[in-house]
N, C-alpha and C positions, 0 to 999 in steps of 0.2 A: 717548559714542558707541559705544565698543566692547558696554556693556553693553546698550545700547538693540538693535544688531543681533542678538546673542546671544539678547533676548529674542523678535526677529521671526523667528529661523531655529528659536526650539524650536518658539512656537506653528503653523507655518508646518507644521512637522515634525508637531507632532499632530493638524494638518488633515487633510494628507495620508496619514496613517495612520488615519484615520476610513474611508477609503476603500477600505481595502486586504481584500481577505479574510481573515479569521483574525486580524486583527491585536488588534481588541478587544471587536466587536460580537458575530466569529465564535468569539471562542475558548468552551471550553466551562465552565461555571461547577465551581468546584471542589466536588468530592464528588454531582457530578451522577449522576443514577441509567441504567439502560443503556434504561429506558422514555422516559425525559425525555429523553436523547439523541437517539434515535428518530424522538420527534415532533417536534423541535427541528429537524433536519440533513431529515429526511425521507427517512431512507437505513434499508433494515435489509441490517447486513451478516452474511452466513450465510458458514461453511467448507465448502468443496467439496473430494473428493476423485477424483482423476482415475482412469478407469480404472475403476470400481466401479460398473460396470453390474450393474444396474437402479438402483442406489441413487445413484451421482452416475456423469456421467460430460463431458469434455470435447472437444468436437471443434477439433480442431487446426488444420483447416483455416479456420473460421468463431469458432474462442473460446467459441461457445455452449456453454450448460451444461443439460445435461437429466439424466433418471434422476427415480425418484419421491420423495426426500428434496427433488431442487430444484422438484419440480411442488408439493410439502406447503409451501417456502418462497416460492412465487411465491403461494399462494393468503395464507398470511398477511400478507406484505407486500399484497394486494392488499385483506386487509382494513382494514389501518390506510391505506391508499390513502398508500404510499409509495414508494419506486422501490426493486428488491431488487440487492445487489451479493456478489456471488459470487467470495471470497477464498481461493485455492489451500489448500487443508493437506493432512492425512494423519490416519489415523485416531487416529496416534499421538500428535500436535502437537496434535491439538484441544480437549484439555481445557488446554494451557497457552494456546492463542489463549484461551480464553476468562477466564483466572483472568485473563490479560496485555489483557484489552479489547478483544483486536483484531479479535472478531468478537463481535455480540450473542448469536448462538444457533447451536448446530450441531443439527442433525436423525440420529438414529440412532446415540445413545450407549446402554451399558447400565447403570443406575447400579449398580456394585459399593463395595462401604463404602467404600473407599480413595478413589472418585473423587467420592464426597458428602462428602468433607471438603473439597474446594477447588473444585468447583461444584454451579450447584442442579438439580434436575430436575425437570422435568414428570411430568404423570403414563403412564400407557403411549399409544404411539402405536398400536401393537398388539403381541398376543404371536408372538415369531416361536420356534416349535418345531424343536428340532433334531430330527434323523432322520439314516441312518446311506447310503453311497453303499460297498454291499457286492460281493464280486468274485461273480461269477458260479457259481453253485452253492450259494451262501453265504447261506439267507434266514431271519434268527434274527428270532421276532417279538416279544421283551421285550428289556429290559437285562439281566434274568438272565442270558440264554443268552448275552452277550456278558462275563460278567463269570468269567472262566475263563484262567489263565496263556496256557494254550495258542492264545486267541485276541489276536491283533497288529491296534491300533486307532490308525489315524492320525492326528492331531493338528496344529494349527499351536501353537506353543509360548507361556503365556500367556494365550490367546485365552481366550471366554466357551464354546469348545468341549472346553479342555482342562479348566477348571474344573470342568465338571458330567459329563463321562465321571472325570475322579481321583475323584468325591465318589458318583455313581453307583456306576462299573464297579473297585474299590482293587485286585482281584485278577487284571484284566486287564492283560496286557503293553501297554503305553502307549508308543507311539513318538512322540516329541514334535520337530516340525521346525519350522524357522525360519518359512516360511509357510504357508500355504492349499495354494498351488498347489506345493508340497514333498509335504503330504502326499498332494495327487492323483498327482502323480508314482510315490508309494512302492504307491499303491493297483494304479496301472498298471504298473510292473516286479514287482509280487508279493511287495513286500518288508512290506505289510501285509495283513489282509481285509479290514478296511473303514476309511472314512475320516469321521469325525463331521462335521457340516456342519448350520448353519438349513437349513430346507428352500427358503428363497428360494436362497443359493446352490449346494444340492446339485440342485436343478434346473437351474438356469444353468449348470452343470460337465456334466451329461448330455445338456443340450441338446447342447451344443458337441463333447462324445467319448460318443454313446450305446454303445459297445462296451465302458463303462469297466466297467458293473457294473448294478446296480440301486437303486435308491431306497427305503428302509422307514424306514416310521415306528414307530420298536419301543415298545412301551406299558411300563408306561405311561405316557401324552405327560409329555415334560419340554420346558418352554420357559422363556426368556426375553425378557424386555420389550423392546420398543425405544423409548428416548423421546427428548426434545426436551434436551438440554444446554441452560443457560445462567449467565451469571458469576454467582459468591454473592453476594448484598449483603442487607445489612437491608431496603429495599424492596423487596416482595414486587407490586407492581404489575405488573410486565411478566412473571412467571410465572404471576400471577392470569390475565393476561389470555391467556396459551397457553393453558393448560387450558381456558379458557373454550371455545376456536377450537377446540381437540380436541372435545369435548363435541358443538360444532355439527357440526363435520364428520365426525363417526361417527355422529351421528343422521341426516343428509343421506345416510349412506352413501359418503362421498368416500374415506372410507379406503382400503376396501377396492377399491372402483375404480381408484384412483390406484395403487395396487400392482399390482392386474393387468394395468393398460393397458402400464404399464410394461413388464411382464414380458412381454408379447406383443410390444412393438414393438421394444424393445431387445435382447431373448434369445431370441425366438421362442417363449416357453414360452405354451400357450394357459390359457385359466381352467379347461379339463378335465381339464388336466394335472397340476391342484391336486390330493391325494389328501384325500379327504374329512373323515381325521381333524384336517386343521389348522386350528387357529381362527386368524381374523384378522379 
């Protein structure tokens, strides 16, 4: 008798776990790919960073998430026609979300050697040019003329801005600070001339304080990429298929739209405000 119940309370038990979400229909098959995932759940989950206007940003009032990396992940997602989910990180945190699964694809990494050993990348989403937010009186139109002891160049420390002024500018005095918005600071007490910046956020920063300085783009143009992060794996299926999406939506033209719409509605910067030499 005892045995006979024991066997009506497992099967009973694995009915009702037939039922349950996740429990065995949902869970996901092991060594499954982040594409098969995907199409599977019908979720694409992307990292958003708060606060990084034009590129992501969060209204705290509503939880929406806009900026032009989440309008480049609502079109993707809306091509694979599946619902987009929007997981808090930092610029910093994003390449472990993605080694750790916990998000499929971030939008607006730069791949340096170091970060293509533990994820993959797309190819470019466009090139974003740095250019220099110099003090007032201060208008040098190459890296040469900035590459001189006696000139003080601000820095966030790390960053893709510190890399290519050290590798450019070796003989300029290089102040190197914690953030972005440190070395705007240092630009605006005088304790630098100029402050290196993409030209997306050295516009966004003049927007907001036009008394800071000027804006030049010193030649000859130096840029880097921005592309689409996502986890490494041997299948190469769901990177195939970004690139693909890229391909289409820069022949469409969505690129570059998508960047400057942004840039108008979120930073007020207009598309004439674009200075001619930057490609995008």
């Amino acid at each position: 008798m005892q045995n006979r119940r024991r066997f009506i309370t497992n099967v009973a038990g694995l009915a009702a776990a037939s039922y349950l979400p996740g429990a065995f229909a949902q869970s996901a098959p092991a060594g499954e790919s982040t594409f098969a995932r995907i199409k599977r759940t019908k979720v694409l989950r992307i990292g958003g960073v708060r606060g990084q206007a034009p590129y992501y940003n969060k209204d705290l009032a509503s939880g929406e998430w806009v900026g032009f990396m989440v309008d480049f992940a609502k079109s993707l997602a809306a091509s694979l026609n599946v619902k987009l989910e929007v997981l808090e990180t930092t610029w910093g945190n994003s390449v472990l979300d993605l080694q750790t699964r916990k998000i499929d694809v971030f939008f607006g990494l730069n791949p340096t050697p170091a970060r293509m050993e533990t994820v993959g990348f797309s190819q470019p989403l466009f090139n974003n040019a740095f250019t220099i937010v110099s003090k007032k009186g201060f208008t040098p139109k190459t890296w040469e003329e900035l590459n001189k002891p006696e000139v003080k160049i601000g820095v966030d420390i790390g960053s893709s801005h510190d890399a290519m002024i050290t590798r450019v500018c070796p003989k300029a005095t290089i102040v190197r600070l914690e953030k972005a918005d440190d070395a705007t600071l240092a630009l605006q007490t005088g304790r630098v001339d100029v402050q290196v910046l993409v030209w997306l956020l050295a516009l966004n920063v003049l927007k907001k304080n036009p008394s800071l300085g000027t804006m030049i783009v010193p030649m000859p143009l130096e840029a880097t990429s921005t592309n689409v992060g996502v986890p490494k794996e041997d299948d190469k299926a769901w990177l195939e298929y970004i690139n693909k999406w890229i391909v289409q939506e820069r022949a469409a033209g969505k690129i570059k739209a998508t960047v400057l719409d942004n840039l108008q509605k979120l930073s007020g910067v207009r598309p004439e405000d674009v200075p001619p030499q930057i490609p995008l």
